[in-house]
C-alpha positions as CSV (number, residue, x, y, z in Angstrom):
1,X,0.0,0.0,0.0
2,X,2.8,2.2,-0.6
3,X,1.6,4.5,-3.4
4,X,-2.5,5.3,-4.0
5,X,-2.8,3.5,-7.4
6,X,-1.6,0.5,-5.8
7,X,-4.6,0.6,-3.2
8,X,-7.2,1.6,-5.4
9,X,-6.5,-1.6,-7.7
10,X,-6.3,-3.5,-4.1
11,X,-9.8,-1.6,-3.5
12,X,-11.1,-2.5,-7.0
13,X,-10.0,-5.7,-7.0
14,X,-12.4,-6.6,-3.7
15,X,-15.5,-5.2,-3.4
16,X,-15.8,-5.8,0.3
17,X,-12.5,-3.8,0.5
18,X,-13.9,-0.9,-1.3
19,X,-17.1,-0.4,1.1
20,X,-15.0,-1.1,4.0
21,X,-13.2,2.0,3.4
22,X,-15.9,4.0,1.9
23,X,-17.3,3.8,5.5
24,X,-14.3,4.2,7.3
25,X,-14.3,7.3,5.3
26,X,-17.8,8.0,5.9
27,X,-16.7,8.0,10.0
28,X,-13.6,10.0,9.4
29,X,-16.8,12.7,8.2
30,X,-18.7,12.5,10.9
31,X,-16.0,12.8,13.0
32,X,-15.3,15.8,11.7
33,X,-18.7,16.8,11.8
34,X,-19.0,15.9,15.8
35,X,-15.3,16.1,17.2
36,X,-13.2,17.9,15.3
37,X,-15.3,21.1,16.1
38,X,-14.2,21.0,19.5
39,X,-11.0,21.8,18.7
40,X,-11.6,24.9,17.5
41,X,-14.5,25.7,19.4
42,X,-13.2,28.2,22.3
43,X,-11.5,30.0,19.7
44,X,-14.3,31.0,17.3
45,X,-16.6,32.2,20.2
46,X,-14.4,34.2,21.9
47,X,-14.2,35.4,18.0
48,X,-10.2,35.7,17.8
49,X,-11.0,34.0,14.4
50,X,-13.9,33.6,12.1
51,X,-15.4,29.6,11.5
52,X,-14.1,29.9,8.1
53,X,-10.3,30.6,9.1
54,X,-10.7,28.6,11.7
55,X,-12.0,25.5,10.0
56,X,-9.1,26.0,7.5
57,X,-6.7,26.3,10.4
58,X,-7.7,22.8,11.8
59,X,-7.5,21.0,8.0
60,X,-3.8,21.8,8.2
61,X,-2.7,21.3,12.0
62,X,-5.3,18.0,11.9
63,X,-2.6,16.5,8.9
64,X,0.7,17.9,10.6
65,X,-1.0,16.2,13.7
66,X,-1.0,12.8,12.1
67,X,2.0,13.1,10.0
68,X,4.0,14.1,13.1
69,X,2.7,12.2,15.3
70,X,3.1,8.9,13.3
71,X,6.8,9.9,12.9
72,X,7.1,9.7,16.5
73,X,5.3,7.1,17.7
74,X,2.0,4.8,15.9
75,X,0.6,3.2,19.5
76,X,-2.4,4.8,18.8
77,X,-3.0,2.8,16.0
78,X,-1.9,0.0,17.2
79,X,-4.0,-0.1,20.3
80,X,-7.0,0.1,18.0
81,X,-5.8,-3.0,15.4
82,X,-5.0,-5.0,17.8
83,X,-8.3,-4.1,19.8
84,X,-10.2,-7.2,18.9
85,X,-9.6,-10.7,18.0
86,X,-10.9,-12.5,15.0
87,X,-9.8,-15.4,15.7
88,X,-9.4,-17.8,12.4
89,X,-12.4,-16.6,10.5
90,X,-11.2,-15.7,6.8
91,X,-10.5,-11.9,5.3
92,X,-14.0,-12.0,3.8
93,X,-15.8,-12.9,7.1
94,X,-14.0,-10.0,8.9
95,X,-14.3,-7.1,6.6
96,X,-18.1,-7.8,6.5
97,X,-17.8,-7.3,10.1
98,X,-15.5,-4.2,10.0
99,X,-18.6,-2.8,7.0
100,X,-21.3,-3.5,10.0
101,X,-19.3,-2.0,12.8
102,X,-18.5,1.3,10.6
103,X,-22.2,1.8,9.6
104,X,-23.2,1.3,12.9
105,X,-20.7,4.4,14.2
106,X,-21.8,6.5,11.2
107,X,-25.3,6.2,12.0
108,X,-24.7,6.4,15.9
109,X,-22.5,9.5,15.2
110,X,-25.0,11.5,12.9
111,X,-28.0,11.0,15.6
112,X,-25.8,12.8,18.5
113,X,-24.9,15.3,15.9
114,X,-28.8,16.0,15.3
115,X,-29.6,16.9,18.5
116,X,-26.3,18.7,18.7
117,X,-24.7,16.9,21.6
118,X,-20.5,16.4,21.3
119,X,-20.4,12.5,21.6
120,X,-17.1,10.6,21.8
121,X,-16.5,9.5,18.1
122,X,-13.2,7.9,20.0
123,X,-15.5,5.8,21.9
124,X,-18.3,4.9,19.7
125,X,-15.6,3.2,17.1
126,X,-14.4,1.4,20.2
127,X,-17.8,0.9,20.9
128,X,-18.8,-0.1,17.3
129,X,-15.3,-2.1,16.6
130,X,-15.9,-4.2,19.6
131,X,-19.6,-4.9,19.0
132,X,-18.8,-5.9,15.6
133,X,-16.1,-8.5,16.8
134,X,-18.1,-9.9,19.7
135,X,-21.1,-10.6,17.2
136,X,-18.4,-12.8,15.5
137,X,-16.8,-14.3,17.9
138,X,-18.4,-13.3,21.7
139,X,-16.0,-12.5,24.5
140,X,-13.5,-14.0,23.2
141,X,-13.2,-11.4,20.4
142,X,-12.1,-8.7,23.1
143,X,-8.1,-8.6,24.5
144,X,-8.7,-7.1,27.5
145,X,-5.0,-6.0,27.8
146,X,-5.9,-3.1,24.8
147,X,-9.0,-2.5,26.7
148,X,-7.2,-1.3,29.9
149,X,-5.9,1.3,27.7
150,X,-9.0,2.8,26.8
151,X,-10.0,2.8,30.7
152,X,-6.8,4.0,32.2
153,X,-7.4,7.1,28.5
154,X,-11.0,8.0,30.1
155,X,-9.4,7.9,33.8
156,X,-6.2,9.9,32.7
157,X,-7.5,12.3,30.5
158,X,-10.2,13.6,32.6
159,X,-8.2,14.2,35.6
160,X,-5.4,16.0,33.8
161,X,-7.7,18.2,31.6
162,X,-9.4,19.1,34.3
163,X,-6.6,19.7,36.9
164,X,-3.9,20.9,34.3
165,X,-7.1,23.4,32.8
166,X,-7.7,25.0,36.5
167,X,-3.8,25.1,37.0
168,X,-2.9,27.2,34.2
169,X,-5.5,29.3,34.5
170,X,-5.3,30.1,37.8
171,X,-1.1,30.5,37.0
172,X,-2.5,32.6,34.3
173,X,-5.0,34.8,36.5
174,X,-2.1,35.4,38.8
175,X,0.7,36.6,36.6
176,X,-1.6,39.1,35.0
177,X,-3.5,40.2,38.1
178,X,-2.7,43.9,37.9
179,X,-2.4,44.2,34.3
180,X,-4.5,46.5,32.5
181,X,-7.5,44.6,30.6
182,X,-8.0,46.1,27.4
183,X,-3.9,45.5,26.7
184,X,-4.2,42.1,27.6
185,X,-6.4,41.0,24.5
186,X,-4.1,41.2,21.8
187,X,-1.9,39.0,23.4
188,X,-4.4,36.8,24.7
189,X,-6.5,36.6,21.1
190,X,-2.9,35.7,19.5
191,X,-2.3,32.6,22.2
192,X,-5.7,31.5,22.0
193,X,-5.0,30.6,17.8
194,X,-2.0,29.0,18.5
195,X,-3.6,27.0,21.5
196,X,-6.6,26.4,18.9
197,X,-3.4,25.4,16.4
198,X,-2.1,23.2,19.3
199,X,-5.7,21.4,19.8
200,X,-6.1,20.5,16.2
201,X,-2.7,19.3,16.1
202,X,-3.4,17.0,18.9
203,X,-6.6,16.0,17.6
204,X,-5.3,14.5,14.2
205,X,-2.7,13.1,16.5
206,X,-5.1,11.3,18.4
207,X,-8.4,10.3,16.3
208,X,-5.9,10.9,12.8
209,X,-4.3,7.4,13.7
210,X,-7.7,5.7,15.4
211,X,-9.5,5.8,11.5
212,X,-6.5,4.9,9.8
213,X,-6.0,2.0,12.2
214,X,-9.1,0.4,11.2
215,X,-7.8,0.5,7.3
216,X,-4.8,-0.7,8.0
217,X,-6.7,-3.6,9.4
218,X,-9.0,-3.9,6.9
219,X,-5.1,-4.2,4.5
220,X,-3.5,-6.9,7.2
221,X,-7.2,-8.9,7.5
222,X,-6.7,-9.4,3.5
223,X,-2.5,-9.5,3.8
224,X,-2.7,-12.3,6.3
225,X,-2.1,-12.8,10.1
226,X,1.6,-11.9,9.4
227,X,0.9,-8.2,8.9
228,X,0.8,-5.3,11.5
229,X,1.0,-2.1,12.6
230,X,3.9,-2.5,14.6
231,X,5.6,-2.5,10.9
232,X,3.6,-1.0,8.8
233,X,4.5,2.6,7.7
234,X,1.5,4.8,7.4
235,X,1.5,6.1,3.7
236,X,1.6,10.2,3.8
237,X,-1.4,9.9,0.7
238,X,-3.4,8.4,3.6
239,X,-3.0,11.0,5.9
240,X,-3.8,13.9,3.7
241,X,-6.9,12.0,2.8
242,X,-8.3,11.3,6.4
243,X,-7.3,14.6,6.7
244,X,-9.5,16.4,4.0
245,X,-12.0,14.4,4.7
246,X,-11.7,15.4,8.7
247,X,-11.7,19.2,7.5
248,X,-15.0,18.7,5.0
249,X,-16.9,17.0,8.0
250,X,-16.1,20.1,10.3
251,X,-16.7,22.4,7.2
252,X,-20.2,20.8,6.7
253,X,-22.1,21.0,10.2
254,X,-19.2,22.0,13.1
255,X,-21.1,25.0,13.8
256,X,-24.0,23.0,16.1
257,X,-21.3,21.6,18.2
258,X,-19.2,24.9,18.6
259,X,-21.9,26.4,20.3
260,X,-22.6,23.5,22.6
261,X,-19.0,23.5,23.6
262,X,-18.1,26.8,23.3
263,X,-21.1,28.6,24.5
264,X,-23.7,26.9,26.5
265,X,-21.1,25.3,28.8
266,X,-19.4,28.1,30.5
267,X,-19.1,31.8,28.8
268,X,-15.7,31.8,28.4
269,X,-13.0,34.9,28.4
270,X,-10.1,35.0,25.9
271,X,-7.4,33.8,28.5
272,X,-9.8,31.1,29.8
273,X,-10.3,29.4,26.3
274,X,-6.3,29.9,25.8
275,X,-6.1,27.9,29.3
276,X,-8.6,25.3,28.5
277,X,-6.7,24.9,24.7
278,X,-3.0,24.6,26.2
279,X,-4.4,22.1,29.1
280,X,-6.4,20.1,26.5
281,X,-3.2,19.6,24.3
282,X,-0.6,18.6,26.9
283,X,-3.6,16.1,28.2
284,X,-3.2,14.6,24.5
285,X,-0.2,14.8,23.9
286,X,0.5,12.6,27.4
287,X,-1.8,9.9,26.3
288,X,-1.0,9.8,22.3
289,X,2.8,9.3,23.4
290,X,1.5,6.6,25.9
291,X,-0.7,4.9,23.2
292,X,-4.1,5.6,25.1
293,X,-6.9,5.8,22.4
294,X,-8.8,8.9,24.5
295,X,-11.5,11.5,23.6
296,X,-10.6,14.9,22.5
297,X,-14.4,16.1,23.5
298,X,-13.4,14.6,26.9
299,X,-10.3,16.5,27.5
300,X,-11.8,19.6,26.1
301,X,-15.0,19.9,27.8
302,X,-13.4,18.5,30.8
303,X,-11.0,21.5,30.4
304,X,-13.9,24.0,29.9
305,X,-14.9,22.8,33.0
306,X,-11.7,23.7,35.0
307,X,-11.0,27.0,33.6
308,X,-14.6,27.6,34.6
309,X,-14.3,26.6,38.5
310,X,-11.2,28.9,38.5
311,X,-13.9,32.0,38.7
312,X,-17.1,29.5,40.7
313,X,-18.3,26.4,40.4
314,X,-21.7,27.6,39.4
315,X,-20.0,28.9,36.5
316,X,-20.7,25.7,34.6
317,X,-23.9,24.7,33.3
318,X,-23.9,21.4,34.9
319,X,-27.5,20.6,32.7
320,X,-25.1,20.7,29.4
321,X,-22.4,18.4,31.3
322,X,-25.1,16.4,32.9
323,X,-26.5,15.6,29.0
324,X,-22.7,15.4,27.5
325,X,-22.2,12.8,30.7
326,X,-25.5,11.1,30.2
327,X,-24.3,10.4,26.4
328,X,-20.8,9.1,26.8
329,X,-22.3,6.6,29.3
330,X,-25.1,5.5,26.9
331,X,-22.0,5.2,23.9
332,X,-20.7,2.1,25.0
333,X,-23.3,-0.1,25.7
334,X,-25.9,1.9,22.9
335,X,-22.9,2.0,19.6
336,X,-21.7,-1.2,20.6
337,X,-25.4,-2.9,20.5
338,X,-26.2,-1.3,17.7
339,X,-22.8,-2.2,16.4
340,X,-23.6,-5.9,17.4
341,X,-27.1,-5.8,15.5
342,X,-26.3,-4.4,12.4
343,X,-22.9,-7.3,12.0
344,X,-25.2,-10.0,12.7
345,X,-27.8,-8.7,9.7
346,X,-24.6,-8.1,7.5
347,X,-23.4,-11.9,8.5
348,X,-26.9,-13.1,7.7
349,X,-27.0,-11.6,4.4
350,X,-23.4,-11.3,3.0
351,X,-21.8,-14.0,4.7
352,X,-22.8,-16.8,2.2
């Protein structure tokens, strides 16, 4: 899979292949639709940048995320391939599976997206990926080793967006207690696009290598057992695919969730976004380097929340964190059923 041509006649050459991706791709656009947004969503309403700019801003710095980030270290993406188990069940068998597990997230994904809620697309395709598997091959499917990682990601990454998002600001508070207000903002509005920068950045590095893991499965499923991620190099054609695709997904309907994020949470000042971006990227940055598949919409609301109980508590409107909470729970169990449901009607029907 070095060069593009050579994938597409892969593609063309199975069928199975070809839908596979088409709905991997169809995730990678709801995840822009759903998650990317967040990224970029303290720095639009504080309006140091307008959604158009910004938008373009997180294209770019969602690529550089996943072509750096690769460089450095791929555990993201291999946490998520080696995820589930398929046991010995043939190529075929599996990438109907992987087809049934991708619809499931795409159609998971676009119903939070209606009602304008920031779900974890992180973990409704380790939702979806695991309900697939298990309808193949039950418990057995899951390797509970990976899945630690994902618990210790949730575990991690709230307490350090949290706690990281009400040191800074508070560090930041103090250091500019007596300056003048006014005089602040330029400096502040400047920060704040290179902590939005920072948080698109991170997010390619994190959910960047989470999609393309699940290609480079659907590639080692048809390879053979003796392919992995541990060797595979990450083509750079791929990544400025996901990438594009990413930025058209957050082009196409980021606006809903920005608001949610940015605006009904906590009304945020300029230095508090720039507090809650910087927190939000060193949270990601710890986990991506760590190989923790985590949420970027749990870091960064998580952060929102800490810059906000900086000023009070009551700051935060706990009814919006209360219905964000209320759907991460539901992801799990809901994706992962649904996940589980649709695979078996694929098996039924395709699995001939």
């Amino acid at each position: 899979m070095d060069s593009i041509l050579e994938f597409w006649h892969q593609m063309t050459a199975n069928p199975l292949l070809f839908v596979a991706v088409l709905l991997t791709l169809g995730v990678i656009l709801v995840n822009g639709w759903t998650d990317a947004p967040n990224a970029i969503a303290t720095c639009v309403v504080t309006r140091c940048m307008s959604p158009k700019a910004a938008i373009l801003m997180a294209a770019v710095f969602n690529f550089l995320g996943v072509f750096v980030m690769t460089k450095i270290s791929n555990e993201v993406a291999v946490t998520i391939t080696n995820m589930v188990n398929f046991g010995d069940y043939s190529g075929r068998t599996v990438i109907i599976v992987l087809c049934a597990a991708m619809l499931a997230i795409v159609i998971w994904a676009t119903l939070a997206w209606v009602f304008g809620i920031p779900t974890s697309e992180s973990h409704a395709l380790i939702a979806g990926l695991t309900g697939g598997a298990m309808a193949l091959c039950g418990l057995d499917a899951i390797v509970w080793g990976q899945w630690l990682k994902v618990v210790y990601g949730i575990v991690i990454s709230v307490t350090l967006g949290f706690g990281l998002a009400w040191l800074i600001c508070k560090l930041v508070t103090k250091i500019f207690y007596k300056a003048n207000r006014p005089k602040t903002e330029p400096f502040f509005r400047g920060a704040q696009i290179v902590g939005a920068a920072s948080m698109a950045f991170m997010h390619g590095a994190q959910d960047g290598q989470k999609f393309m893991g699940i290609i480079l499965l659907c590639v080692f499923t048809l390879q053979g057992s003796g392919a992995s991620a541990d060797t595979f190099a990450i083509p750079t054609w791929l990544m400025i695919l996901c990438s594009v695709v990413m930025g058209a997904g957050t082009a196409m309907g980021g606006k809903k969730i920005i608001k949610s994020v940015g605006m009904d949470m906590v009304k945020l000042e300029k230095y508090q976004a720039f507090s809650a971006d910087v927190a939000s990227s060193l949270a990601l940055v710890f986990c991506s380097v760590f190989g923790l598949p985590v949420s970027t919409t749990h870091v960064k609301t998580t952060s929102i929340m800490g810059v906000g109980a900086v000023k009070r508590v009551s700051a935060i409107n706990f009814d919006v964190v209360k219905e964000m909470v209320l759907t991460w729970i539901l992801t799990f169990p809901g994706c992962g059923l649904l996940a589980f449901s649709v695979t078996k009607l694929f098996l039924l029907i395709f699995n001939q």
